[in-house]
MDAnalysis code that builds the backbone (N, CA, C; Angstrom):
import MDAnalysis as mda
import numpy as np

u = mda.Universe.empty(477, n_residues=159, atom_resindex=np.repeat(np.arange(159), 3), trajectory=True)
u.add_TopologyAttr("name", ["N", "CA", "C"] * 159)
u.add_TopologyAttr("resid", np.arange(1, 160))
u.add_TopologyAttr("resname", ["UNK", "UNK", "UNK", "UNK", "UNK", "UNK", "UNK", "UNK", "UNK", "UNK", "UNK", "UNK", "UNK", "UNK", "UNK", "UNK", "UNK", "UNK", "UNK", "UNK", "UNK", "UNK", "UNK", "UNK", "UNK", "UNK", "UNK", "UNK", "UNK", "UNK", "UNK", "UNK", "UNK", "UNK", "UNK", "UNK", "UNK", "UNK", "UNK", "UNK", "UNK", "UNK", "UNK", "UNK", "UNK", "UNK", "UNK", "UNK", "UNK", "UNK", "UNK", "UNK", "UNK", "UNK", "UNK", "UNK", "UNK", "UNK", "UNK", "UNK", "UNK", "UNK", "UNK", "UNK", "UNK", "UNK", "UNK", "UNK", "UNK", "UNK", "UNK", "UNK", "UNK", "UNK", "UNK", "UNK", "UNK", "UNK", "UNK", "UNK", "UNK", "UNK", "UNK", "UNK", "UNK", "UNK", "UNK", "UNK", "UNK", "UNK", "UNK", "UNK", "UNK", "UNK", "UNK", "UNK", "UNK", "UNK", "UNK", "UNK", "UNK", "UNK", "UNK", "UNK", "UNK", "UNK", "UNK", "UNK", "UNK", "UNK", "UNK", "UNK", "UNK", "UNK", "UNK", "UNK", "UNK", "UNK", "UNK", "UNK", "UNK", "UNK", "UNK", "UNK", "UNK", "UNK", "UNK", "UNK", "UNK", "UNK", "UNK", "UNK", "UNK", "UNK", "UNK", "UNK", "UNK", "UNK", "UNK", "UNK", "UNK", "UNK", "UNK", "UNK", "UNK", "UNK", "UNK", "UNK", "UNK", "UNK", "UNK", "UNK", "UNK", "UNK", "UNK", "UNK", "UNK", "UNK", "UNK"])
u.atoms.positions = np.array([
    [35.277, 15.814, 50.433],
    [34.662, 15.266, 49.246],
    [33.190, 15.666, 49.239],
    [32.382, 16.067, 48.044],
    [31.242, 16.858, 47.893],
    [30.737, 15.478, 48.216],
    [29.324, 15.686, 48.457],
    [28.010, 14.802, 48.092],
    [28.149, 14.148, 46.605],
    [28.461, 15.274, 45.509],
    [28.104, 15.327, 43.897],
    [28.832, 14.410, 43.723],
    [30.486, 14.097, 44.119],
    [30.864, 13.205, 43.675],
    [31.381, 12.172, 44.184],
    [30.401, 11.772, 45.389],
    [30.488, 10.736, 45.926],
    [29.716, 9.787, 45.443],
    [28.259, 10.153, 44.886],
    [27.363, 9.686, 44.315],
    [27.570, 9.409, 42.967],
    [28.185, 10.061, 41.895],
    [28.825, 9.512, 40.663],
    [29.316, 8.883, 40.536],
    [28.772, 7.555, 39.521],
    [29.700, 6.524, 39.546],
    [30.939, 6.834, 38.488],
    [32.041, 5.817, 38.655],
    [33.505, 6.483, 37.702],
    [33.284, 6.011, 36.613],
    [33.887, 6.580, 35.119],
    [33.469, 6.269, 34.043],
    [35.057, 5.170, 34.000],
    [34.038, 4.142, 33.044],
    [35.012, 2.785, 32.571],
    [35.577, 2.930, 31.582],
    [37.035, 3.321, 31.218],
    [37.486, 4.053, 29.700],
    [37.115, 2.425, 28.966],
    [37.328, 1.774, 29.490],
    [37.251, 0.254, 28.694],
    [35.622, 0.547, 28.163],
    [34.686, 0.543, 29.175],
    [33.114, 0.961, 28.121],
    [33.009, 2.347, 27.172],
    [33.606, 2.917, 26.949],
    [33.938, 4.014, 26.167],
    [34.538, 3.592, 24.978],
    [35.195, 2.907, 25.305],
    [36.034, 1.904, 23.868],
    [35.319, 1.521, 23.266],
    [34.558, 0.394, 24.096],
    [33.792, -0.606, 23.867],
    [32.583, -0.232, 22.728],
    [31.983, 1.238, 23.653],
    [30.767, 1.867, 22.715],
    [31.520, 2.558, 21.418],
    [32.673, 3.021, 21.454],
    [33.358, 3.959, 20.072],
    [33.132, 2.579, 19.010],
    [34.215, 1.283, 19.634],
    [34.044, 0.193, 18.763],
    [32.586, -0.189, 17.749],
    [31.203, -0.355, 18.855],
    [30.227, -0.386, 18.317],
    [30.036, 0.248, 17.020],
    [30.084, 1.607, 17.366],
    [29.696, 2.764, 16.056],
    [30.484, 2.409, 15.323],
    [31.428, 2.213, 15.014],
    [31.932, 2.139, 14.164],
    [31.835, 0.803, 13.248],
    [31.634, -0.471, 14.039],
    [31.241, -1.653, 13.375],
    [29.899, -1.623, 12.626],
    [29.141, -0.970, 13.370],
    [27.501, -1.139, 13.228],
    [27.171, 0.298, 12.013],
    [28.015, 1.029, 11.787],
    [28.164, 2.386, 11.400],
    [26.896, 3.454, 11.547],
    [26.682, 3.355, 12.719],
    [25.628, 4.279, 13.638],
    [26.102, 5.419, 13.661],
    [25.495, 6.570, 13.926],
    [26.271, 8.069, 14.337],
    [26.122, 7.940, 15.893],
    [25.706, 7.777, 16.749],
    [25.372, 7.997, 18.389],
    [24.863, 6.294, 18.812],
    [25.059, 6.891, 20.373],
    [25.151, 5.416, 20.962],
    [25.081, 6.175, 22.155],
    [23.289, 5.874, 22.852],
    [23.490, 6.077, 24.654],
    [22.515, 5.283, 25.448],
    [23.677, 5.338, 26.581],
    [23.693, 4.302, 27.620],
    [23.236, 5.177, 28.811],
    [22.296, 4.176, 29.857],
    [21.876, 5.042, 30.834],
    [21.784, 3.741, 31.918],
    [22.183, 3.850, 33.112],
    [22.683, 2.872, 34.464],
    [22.281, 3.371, 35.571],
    [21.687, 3.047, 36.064],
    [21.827, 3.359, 37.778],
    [22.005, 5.464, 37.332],
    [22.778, 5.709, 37.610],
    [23.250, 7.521, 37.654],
    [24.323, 7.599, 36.632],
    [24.210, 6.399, 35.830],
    [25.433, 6.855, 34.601],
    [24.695, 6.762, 33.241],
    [25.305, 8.188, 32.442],
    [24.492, 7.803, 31.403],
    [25.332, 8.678, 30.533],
    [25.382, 7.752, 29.500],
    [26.667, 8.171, 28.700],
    [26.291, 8.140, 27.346],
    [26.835, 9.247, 26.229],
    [26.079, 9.299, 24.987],
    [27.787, 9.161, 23.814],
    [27.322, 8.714, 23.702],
    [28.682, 8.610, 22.426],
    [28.577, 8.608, 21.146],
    [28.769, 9.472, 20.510],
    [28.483, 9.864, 18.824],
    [29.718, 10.765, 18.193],
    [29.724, 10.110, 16.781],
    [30.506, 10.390, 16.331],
    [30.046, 11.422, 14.618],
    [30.735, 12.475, 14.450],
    [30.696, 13.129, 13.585],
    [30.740, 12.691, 11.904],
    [29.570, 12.303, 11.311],
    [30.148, 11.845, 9.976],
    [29.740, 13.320, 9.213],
    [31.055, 13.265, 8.126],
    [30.967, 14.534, 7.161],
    [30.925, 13.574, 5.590],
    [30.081, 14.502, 5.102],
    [30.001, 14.334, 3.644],
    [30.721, 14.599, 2.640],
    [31.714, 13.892, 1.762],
    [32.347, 14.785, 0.726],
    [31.487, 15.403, -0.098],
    [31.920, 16.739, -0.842],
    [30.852, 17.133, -1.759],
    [31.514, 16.592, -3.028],
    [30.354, 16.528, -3.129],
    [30.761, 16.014, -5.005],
    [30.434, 16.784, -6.018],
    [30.836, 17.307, -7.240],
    [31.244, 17.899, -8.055],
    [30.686, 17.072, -9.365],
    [29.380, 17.548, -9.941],
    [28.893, 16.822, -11.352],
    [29.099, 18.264, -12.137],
    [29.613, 17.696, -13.493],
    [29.684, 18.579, -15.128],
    [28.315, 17.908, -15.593],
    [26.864, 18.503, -15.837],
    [26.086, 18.625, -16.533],
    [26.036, 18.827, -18.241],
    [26.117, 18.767, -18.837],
    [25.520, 19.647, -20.528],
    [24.341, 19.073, -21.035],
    [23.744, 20.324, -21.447],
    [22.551, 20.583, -21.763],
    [22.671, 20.799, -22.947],
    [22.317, 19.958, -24.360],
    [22.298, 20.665, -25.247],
    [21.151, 21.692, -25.608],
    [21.697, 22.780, -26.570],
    [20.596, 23.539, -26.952],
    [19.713, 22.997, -27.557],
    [18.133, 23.414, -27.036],
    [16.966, 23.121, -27.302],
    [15.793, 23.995, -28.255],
    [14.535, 23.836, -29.111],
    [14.257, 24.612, -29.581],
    [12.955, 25.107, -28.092],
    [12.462, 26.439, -28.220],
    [11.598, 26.831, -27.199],
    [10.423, 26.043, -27.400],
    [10.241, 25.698, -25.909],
    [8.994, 24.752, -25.447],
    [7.696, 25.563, -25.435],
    [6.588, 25.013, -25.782],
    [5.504, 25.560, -25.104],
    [5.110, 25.806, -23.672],
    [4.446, 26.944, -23.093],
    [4.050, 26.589, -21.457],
    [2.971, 25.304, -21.619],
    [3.145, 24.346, -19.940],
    [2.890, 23.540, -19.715],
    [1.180, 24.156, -19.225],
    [0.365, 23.439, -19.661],
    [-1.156, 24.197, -19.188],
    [-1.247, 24.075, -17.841],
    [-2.301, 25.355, -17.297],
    [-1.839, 25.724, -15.798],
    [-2.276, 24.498, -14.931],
    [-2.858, 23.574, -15.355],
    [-3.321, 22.667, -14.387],
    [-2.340, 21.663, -14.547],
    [-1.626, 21.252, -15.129],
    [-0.140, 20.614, -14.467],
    [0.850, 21.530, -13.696],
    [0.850, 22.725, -13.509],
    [1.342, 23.527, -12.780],
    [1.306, 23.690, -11.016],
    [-0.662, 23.261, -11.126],
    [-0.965, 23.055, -9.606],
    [-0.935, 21.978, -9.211],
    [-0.772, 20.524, -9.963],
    [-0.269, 19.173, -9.656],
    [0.482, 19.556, -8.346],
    [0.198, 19.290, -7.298],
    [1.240, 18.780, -5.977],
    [2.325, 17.917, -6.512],
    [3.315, 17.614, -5.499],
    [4.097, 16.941, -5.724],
    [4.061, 16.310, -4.608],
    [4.519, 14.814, -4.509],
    [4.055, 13.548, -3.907],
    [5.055, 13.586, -2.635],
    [4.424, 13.233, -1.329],
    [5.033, 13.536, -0.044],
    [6.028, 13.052, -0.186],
    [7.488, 13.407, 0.873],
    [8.354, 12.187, 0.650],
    [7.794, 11.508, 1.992],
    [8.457, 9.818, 1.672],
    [7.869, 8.452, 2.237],
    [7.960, 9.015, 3.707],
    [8.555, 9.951, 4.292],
    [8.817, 9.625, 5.770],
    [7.544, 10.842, 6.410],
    [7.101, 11.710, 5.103],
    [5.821, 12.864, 5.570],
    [4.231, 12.093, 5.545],
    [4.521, 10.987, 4.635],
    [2.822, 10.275, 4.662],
    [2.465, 9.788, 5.729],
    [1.474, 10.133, 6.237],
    [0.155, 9.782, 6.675],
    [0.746, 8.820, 7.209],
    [0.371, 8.128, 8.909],
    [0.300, 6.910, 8.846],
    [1.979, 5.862, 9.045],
    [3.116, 6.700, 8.696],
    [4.184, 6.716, 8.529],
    [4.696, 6.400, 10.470],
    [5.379, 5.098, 10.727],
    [6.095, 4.177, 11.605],
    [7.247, 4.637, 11.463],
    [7.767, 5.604, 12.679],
    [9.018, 5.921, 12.811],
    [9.856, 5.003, 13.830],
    [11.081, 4.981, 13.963],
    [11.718, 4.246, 14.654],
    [12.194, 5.057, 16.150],
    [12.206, 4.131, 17.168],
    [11.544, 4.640, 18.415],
    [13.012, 4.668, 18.571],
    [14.194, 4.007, 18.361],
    [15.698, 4.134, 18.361],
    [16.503, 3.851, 17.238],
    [17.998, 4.110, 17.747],
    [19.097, 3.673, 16.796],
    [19.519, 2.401, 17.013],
    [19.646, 1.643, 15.543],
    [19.855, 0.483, 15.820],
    [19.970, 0.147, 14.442],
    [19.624, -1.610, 14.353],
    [19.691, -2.534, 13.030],
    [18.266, -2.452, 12.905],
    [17.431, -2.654, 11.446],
    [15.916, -2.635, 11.602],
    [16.149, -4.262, 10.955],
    [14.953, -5.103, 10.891],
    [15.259, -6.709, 10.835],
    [13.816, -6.579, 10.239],
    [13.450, -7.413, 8.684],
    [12.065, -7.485, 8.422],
    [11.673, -8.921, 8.700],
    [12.174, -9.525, 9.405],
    [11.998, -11.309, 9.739],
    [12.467, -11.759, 11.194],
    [11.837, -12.686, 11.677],
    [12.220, -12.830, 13.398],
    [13.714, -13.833, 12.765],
    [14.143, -14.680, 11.547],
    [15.356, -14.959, 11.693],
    [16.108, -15.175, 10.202],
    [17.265, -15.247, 9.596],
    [17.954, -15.598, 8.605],
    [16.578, -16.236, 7.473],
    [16.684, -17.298, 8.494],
    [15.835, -18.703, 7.268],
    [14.018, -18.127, 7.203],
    [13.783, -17.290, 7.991],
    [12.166, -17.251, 7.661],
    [11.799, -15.791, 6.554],
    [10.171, -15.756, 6.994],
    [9.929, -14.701, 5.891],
    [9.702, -13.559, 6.492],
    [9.391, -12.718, 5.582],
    [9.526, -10.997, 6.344],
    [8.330, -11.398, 7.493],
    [7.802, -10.756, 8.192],
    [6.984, -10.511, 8.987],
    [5.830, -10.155, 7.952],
    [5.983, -8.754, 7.380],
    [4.852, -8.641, 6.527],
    [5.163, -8.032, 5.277],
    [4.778, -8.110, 4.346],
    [4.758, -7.343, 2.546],
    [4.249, -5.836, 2.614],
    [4.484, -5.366, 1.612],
    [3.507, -4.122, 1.364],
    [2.273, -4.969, 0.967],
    [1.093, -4.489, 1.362],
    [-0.143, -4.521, 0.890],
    [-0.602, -5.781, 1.967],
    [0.131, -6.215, 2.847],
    [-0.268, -6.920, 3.478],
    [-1.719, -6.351, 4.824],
    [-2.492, -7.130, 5.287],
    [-3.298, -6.605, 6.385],
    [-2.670, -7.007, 7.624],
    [-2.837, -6.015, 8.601],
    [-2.312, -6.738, 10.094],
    [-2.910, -5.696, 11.135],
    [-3.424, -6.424, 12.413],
    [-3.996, -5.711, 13.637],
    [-2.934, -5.030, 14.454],
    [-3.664, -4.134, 15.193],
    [-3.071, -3.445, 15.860],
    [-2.092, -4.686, 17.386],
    [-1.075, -4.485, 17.201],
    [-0.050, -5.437, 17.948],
    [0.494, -6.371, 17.026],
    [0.464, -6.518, 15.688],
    [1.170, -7.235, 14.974],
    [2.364, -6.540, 14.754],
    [3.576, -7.693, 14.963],
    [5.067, -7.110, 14.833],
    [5.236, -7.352, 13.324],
    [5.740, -6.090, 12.723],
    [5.805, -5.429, 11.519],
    [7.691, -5.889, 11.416],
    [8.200, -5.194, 12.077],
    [9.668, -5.450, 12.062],
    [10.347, -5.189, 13.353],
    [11.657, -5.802, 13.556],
    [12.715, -5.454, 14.669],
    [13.452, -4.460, 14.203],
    [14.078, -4.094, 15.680],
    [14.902, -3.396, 15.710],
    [15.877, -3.565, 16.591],
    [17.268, -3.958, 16.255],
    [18.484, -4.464, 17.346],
    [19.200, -2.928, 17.725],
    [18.831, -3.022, 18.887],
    [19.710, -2.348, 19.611],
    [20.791, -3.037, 20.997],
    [22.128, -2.742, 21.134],
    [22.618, -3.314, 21.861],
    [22.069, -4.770, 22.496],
    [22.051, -5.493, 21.078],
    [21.915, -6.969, 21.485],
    [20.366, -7.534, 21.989],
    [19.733, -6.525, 21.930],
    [18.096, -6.650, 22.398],
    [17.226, -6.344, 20.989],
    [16.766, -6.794, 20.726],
    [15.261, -7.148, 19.670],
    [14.295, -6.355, 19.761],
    [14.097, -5.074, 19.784],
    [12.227, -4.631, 19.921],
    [11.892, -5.104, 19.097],
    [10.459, -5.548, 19.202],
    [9.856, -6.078, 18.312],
    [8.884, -3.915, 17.741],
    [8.675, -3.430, 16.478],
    [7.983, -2.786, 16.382],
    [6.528, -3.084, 15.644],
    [5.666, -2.678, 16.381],
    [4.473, -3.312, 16.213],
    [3.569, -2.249, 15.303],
    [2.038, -2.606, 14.734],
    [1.078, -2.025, 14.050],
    [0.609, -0.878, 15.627],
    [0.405, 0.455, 15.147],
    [-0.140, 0.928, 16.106],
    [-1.661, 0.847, 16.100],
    [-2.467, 0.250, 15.234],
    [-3.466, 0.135, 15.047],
    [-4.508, -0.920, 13.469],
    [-5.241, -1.410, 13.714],
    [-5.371, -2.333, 12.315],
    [-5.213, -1.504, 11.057],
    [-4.558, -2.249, 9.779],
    [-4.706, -1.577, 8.634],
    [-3.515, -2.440, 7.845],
    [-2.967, -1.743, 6.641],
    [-2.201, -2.548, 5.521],
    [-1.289, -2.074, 5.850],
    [-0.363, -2.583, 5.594],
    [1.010, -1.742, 4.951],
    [1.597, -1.465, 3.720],
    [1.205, -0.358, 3.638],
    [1.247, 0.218, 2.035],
    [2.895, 0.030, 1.675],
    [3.725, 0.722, 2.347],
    [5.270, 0.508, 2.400],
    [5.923, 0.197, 3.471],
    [7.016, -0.535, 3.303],
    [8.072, -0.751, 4.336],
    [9.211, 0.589, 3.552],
    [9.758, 1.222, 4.415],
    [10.691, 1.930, 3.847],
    [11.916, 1.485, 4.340],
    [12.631, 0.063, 4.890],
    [13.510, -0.090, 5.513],
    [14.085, -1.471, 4.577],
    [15.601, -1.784, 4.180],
    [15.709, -3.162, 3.812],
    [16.172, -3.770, 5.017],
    [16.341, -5.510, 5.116],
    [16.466, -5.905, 5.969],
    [17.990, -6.035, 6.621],
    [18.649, -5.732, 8.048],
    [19.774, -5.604, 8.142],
    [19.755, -4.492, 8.216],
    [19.412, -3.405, 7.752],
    [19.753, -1.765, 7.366],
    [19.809, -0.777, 8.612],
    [21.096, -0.297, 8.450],
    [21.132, 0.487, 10.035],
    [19.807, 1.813, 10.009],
    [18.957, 2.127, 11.361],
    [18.623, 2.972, 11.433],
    [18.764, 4.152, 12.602],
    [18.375, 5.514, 12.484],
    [18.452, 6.389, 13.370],
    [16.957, 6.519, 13.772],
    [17.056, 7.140, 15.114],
    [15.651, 7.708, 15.862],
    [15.152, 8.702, 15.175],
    [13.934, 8.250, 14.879],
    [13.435, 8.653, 14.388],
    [12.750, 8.718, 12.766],
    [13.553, 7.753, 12.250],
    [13.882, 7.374, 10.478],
    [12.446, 6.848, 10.135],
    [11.736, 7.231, 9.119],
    [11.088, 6.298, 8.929],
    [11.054, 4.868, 8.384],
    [9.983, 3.744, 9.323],
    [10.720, 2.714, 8.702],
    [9.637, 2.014, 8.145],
    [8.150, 2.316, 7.718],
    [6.800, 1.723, 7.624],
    [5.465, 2.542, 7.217],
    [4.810, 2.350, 6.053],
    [3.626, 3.599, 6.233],
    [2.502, 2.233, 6.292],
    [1.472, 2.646, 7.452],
    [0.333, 1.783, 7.743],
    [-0.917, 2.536, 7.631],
    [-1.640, 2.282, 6.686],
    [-2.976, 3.102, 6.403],
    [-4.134, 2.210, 6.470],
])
């Protein structure tokens, strides 16, 4: 018997279940676990149907050009490229209230210091609290409450 797999611990098909079950209740794509020398990632493939829209356009008479300075108008970041933008450190549930009966933690436009908990995040039965990385408002929450998220999602812009 090697060293390699004397030291590996045996995988539990029952925790394999256990984590497939999760994803699928919680409807997460991935789920990983890390123990002592076991560390196990479990994700599952979601596919998109495509969908198929019939448009009509009726005929129009010819427009004028739009003058060039609405042309160089930018177009407005999306919420998860702004500035300032609170991504989620895992996959999980995001929570805007510590319970059912209370109030969010904080509003848009609200002020809060750096260590104020903004919102949770449930992962396997544990709570992070995610906090202000520094004083300022919160212009948006981009998350509703309950709402599953992935690593990385944005869930907050603080300016």
């Amino acid at each position: 018997m090697s060293s390699d797999s004397r030291s590996r611990t045996p995988i539990d098909p029952a925790l394999v279940r256990e984590l497939a079950d999760i994803l699928r209740e919680t409807e997460l794509s991935e789920i990983e676990v890390e123990h002592d020398d076991l560390r196990l990632r479990i994700a599952r493939q979601l596919t998109v149907a495509p969908v198929a829209q019939t448009v009509s356009v009726p005929a129009a008479a010819p427009v004028a050009a739009a003058p060039a300075a609405a042309e160089a108008a930018p177009a407005a970041a999306p919420a998860g490229d702004k500035p300032g933008t609170v991504k989620s450190p895992m996959v999980g549930t995001a929570y805007l209230k510590p319970n059912p009966d209370s109030a969010n933690f904080v509003r848009p436009g609200d002020q809060v210091k750096k260590g104020d908990t903004i919102l949770l995040v449930e992962a396997m039965k544990t709570f992070n609290p995610i906090t202000a990385e520094k004083d300022g408002t919160v212009t948006d929450l981009l998350v509703d409450d309950g709402q599953p998220v992935e690593y990385g999602e944005p869930l907050f812009v603080l300016s």
